[in-house]
C-alpha positions as CSV (number, residue, x, y, z in Angstrom):
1,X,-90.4,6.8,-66.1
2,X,-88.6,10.3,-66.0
3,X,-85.9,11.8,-64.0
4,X,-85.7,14.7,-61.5
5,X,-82.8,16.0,-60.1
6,X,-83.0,17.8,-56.4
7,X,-80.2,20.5,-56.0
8,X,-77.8,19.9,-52.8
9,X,-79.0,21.8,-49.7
10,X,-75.1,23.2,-49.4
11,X,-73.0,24.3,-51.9
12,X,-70.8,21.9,-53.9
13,X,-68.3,22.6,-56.0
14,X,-68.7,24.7,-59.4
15,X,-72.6,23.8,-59.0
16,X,-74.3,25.8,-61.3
17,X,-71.6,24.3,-64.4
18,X,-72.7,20.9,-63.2
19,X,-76.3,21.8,-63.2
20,X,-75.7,23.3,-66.8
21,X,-74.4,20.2,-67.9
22,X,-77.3,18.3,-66.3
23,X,-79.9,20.1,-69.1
24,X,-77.4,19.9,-71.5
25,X,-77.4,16.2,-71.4
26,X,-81.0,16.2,-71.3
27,X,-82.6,16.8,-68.0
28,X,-85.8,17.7,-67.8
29,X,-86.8,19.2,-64.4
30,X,-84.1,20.3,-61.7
31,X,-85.6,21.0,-58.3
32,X,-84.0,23.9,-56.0
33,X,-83.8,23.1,-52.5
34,X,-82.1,25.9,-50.5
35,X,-83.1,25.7,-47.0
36,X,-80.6,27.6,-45.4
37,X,-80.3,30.6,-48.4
38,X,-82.4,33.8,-48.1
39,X,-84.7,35.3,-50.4
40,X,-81.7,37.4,-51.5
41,X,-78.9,34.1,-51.5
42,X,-82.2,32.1,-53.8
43,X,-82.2,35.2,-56.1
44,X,-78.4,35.2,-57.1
45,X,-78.3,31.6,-57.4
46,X,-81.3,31.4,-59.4
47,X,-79.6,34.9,-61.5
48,X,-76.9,32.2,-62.4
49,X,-79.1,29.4,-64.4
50,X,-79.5,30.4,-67.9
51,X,-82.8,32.2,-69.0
52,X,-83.0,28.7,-71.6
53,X,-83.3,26.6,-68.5
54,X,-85.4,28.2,-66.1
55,X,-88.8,27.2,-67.5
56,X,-87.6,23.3,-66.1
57,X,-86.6,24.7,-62.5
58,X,-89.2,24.2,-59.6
59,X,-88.8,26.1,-55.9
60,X,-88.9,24.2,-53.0
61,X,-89.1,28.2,-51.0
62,X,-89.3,31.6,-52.0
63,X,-92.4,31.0,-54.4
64,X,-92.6,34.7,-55.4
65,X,-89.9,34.1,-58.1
66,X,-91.8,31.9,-60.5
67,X,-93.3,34.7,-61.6
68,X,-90.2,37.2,-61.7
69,X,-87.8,34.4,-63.3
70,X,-90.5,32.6,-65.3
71,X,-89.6,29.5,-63.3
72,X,-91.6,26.4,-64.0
73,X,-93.9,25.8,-60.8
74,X,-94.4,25.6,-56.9
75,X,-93.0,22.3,-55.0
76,X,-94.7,22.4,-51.6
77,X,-94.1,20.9,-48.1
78,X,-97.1,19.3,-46.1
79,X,-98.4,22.3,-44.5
80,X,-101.8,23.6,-44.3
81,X,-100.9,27.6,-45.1
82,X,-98.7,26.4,-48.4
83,X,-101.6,23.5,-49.6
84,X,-104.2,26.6,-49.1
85,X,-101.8,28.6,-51.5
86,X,-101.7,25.7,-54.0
87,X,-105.8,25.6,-54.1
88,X,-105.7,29.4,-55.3
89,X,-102.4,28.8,-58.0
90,X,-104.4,26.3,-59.6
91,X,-106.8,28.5,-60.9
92,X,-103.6,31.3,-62.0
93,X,-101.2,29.1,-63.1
94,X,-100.0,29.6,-66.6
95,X,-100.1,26.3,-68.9
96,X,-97.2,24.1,-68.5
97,X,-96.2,25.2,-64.6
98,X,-96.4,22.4,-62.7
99,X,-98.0,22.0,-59.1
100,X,-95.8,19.3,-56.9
101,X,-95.8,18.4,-53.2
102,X,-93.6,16.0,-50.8
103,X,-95.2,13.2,-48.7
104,X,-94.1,10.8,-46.0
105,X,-96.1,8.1,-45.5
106,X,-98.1,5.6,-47.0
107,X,-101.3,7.3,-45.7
108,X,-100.6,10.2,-47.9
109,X,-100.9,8.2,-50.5
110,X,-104.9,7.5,-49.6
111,X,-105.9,11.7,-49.0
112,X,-106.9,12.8,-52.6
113,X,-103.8,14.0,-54.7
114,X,-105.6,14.7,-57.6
115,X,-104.6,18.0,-57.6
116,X,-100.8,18.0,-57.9
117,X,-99.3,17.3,-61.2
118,X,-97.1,15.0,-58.9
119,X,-95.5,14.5,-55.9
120,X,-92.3,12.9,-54.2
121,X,-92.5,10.3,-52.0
122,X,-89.7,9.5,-49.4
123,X,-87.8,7.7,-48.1
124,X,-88.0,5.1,-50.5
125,X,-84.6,3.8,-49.8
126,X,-82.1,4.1,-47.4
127,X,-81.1,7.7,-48.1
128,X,-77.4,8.3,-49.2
129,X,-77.8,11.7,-48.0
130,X,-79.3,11.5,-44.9
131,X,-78.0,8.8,-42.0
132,X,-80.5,6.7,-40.8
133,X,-83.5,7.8,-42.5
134,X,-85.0,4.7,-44.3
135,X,-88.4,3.7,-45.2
136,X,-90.9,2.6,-42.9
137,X,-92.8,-0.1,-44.4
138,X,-92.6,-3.1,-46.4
139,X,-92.2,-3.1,-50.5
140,X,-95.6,-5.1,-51.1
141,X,-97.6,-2.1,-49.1
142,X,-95.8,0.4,-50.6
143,X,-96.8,-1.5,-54.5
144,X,-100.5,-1.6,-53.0
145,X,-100.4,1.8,-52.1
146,X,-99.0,3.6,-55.3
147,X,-101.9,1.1,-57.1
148,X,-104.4,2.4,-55.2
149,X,-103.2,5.7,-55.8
150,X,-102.6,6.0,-59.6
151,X,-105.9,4.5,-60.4
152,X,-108.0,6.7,-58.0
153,X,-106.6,10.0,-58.8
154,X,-104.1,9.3,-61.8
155,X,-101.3,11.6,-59.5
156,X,-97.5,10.4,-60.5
157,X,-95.7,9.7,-57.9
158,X,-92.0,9.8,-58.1
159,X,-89.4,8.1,-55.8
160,X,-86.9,9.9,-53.6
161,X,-84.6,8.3,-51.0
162,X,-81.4,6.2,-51.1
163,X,-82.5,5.7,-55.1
164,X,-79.6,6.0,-57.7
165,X,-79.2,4.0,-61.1
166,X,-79.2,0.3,-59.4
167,X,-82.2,1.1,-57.9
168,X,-83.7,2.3,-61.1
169,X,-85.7,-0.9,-62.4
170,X,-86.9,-2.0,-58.8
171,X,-88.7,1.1,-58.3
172,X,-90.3,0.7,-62.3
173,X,-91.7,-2.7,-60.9
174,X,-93.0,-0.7,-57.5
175,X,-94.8,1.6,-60.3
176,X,-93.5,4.5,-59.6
177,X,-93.7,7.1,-62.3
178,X,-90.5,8.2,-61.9
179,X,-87.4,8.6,-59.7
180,X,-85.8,11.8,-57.8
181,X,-82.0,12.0,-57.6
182,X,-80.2,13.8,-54.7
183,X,-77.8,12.0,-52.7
184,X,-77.0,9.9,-55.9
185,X,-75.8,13.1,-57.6
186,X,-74.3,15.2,-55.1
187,X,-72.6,12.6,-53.1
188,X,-70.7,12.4,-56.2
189,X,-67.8,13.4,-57.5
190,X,-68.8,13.6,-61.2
191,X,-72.7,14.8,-60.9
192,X,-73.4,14.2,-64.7
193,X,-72.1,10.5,-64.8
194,X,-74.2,10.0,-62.1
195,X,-76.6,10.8,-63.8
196,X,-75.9,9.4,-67.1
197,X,-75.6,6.2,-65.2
198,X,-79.3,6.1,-63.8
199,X,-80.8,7.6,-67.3
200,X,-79.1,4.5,-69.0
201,X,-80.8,2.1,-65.7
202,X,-84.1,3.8,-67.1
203,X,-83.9,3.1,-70.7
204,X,-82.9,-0.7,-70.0
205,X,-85.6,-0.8,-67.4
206,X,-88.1,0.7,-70.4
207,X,-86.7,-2.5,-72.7
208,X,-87.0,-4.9,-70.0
């Protein structure tokens, strides 16, 4: 089980520290998820994460700086122009960039995902973030599902959604491969003992 941290769509307070203090305590991947910034706005916040750390970040928009900031890989929506664009990195990519996608539904978890190195699925949970946006199906499809999936194209499949560190060992028995953090850590008022918190749910969980 790992953990990956989502950025907050808005700014919160003295961000970039917090995220510093994120890889510090041991974060390994930090998505950025900027829908409202500009190609300009995503350059000067990306300008403010330390050249140490940037391998581990992965774009959710503005792709063309993976190359120009030696960022770590492409995150892509479901969309046929940007899964098209995916098809042709695959055969670019440099080793260790990662290929990673979001999906919806249960369905999506039957098309072949071979290809991605992962992918997010959501809502697992009843999001923190987001009012009224809960999952859609019942927790014995969604363990059939994620079976079905990791043995026919060996694709992890991380959980995103309403999870935080109590929901930490409940999605291990699901079989997820690892959990996303978003709400969980921005909601917050101390970001890094939030995630402290759920990295501590995960090693129990591991012992368990």
């Amino acid at each position: 089980m790992e953990i990956i941290v989502i950025s907050p769509e808005t700014d919160y307070p003295n961000e970039h520290e917090w995220v510093i203090k994120l890889f510090e305590a041991g974060l390994l991947r930090y998505h950025v998820r900027k829908p409202r910034m500009n190609d300009e706005q995503l350059e000067q916040y990306l300008e403010e994460i330390p050249e140490a750390w940037r391998s581990q970040v992965i774009p959710h928009q503005s792709h063309n700086f993976v190359d120009s900031f030696k960022l770590g890989g492409w995150h892509f929506k479901v969309d046929s122009s940007q899964i098209a664009r995916a098809d042709n990195l695959r055969q670019t990519r440099h080793n260790g960039q990662v290929l990673s996608r979001s999906i919806h539904s249960l369905d999506d978890l039957n098309e072949d995902l071979s290809g991605w190195d992962y992918v997010f699925l959501s809502p697992v949970f009843q999001s923190i973030s987001k009012r009224d946006y809960g999952p859609k199906w019942e927790e014995s499809q969604l363990t059939a599902a994620l079976r079905y999936c990791k043995e026919a194209y060996h694709t992890k499949v991380f959980a995103l959604g309403g999870v935080d560190d109590s929901r930490v060992h409940q999605c291990s028995l699901m079989g997820f491969d690892g959990v996303v953090l978003l709400g969980a850590i921005w909601e917050s008022r101390y970001p890094l003992e939030s995630f402290l918190r759920a990295r501590e749910a995960l090693s129990i969980s591991a012992e368990r």
